[in-house]
N, C-alpha and C positions, 0 to 999 in steps of 0.2 A: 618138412620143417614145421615146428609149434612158432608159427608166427605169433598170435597170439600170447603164447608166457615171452616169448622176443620182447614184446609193446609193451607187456606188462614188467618185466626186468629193467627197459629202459625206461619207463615211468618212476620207477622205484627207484630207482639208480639218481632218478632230477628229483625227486621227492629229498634223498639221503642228501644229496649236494644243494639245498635249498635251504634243509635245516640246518647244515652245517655251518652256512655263510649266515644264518638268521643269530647261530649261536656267536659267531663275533661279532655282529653288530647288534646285541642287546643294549637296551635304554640303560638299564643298569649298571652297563661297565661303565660309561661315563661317569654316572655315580661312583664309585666305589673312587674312580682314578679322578675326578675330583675332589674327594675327601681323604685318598692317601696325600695328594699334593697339598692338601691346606694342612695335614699335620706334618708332612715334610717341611713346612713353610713354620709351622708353631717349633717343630724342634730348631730349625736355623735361627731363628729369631731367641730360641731359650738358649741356645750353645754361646751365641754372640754375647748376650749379658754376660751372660758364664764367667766368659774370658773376658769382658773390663772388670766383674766383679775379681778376676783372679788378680790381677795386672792392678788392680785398686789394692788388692790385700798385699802385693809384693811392695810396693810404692812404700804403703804403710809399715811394712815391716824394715823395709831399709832408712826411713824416714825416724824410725825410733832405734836402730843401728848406731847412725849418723849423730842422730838426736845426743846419746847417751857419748859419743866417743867426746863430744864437743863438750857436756856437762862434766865430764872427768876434766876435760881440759882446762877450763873455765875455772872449775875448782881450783889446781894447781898453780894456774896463774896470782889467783886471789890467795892461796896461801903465801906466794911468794911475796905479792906486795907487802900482806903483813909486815914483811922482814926488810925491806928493803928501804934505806936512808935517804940516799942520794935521790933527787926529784928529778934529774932527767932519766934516772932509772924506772923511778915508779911511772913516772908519765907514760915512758913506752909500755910499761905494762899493762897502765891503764886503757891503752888505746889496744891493744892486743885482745882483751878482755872485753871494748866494745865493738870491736871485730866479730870473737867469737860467738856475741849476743846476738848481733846483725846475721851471720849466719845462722843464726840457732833458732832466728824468728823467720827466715828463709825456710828452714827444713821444716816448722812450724806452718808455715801456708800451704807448703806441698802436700806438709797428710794430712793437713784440714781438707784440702780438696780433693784428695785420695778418697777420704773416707767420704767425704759428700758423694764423690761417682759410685763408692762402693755400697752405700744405701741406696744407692739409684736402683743400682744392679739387682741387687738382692729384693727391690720393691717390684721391678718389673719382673723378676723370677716367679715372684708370688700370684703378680696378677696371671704370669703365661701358667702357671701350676692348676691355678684355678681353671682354666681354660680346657684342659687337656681332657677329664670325665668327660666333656661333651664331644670332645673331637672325636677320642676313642669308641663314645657312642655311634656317634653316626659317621663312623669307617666299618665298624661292624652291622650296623644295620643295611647299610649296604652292599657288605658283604653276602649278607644273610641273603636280600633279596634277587643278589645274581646267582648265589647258587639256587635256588629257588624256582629263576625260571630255569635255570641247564638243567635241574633237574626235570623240568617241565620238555625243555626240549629232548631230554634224553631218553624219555620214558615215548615221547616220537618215535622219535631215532629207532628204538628198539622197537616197536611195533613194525617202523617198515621194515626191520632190517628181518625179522617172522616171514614177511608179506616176499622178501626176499628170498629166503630159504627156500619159500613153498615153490615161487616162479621157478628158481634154480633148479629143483626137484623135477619140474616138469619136462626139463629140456633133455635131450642127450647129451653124449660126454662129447659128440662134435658138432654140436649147437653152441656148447659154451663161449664164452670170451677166451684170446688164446692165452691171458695167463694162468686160468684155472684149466683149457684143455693142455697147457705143457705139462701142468703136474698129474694132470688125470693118467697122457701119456708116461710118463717118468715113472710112476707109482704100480706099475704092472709089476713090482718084485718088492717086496717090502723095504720099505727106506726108513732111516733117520728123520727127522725135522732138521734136522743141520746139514744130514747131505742134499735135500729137496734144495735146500735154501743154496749152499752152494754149487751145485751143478746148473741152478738156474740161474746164476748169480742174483739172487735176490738176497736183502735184508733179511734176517732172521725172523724181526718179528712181524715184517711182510708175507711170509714164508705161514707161517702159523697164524696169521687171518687169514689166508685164504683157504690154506688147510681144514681150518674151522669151517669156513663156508661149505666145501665141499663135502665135510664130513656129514653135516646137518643137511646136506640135500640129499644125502644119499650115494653120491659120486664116489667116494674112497670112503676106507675104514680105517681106525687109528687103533691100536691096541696098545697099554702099558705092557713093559717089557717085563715076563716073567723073574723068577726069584735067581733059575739058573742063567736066564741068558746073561746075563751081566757074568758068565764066565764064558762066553764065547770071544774069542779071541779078537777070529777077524771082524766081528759085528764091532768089537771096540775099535778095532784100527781102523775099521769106515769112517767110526763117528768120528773119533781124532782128525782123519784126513779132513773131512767136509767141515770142520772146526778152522783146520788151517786154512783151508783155500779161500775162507770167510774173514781172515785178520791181514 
């Protein structure tokens, strides 16, 4: 037994599982997920104006609806006094007419203060507008700087995952760990990557990292499938089968 590549496989193995867990707890995601939630918070805050400035311009617009239905009215009245003799006649018209001013100066205060929230709105949109170049700033500055280090931790990663390859190289095919000796086993007769994957019940693309691995140590050989075999019958109804036994 290579005890030794053993120690150094399992070394390698807590090296790969260190950076891994180093890679979700970077400084920097905090960052980033701090500066997505302050523009998440800038856009809730812009959407809310949004909607009293909209609910301000409705107001307003039914407010000169209103407005106009009551100034036809108000006219008609007043042309009728013109014509009208009798004073208990006009009197009720007159008071009709200071009805419909009374209301008229009613709908009158309502889009006065429509339009005051609706200035509000559109003032506070402006300053949130103003806002947003910086927020957009530094979400992507912090973006930048967490890919920055993944890329730092991944350019690790890949050094041990080298350091890996060579230890795995060292070992025999019944030294391995057993999910890479069942495919080492398995792969005595040329297989699929689909049928590997299903006969072992593994994930596919569990099936093809580890494939990968083995191939790079030297353990099994992968070949693309020439021009004819793709008219080989039964090599397609394997791959079909180890396709379904996978859904």
């Amino acid at each position: 037994m290579n005890g030794p590549a053993l120690l150094a496989l399992q070394q390698i193995d807590h090296e790969l599982d260190q950076l891994a867990a180093q890679a979700k707890r970077l400084p920097s995601r905090a960052a980033v997920a701090a500066a997505e939630e302050a523009h998440r918070a800038w856009a809730a805050q812009r959407a809310a104006h949004v909607a009293v400035g909209d609910r301000a311009g409705e107001a307003i617009a039914r407010a000169e609806h209103d407005g106009a239905q009551l100034d036809a009215k108000r006219a008609n009245l007043e042309a009728k006094l013109k014509t009208v003799i009798a004073p208990r006649e006009a009197e009720a018209l007159m008071n009709e007419i200071a009805t419909v001013k009374a209301q008229h100066d009613a709908i009158d205060d309502l889009e006065l203060a429509a339009m005051e929230e609706q200035a509000e709105a559109e003032g506070a949109i402006d300053v949130l507008d103003g806002q947003e170049p910086a927020l957009q700033a530094a979400l992507a500055d912090a973006r930048a700087a967490l890919d920055a280090e993944l890329a730092g931790v991944s350019v690790e990663m890949d050094a041990w995952r080298a350091k890996r390859v060579e230890a795995m190289a060292a070992l025999s095919a019944d030294e391995l760990s057993f999910e890479y000796r069942d495919i080492v086993d398995l792969c005595v007769e040329p297989l699929a990557v689909a049928e590997v994957s299903a006969r072992l019940r593994l994930q596919l693309g569990v099936a093809q990292v580890l494939l990968r691995d083995l191939t790079r140590s030297g353990h099994v050989t992968t070949f693309e499938p020439g021009v004819g075999l793709t008219d080989d019958v039964h090599t397609i109804l394997r791959v079909i089968d180890g396709l379904r036994q996978l859904s």
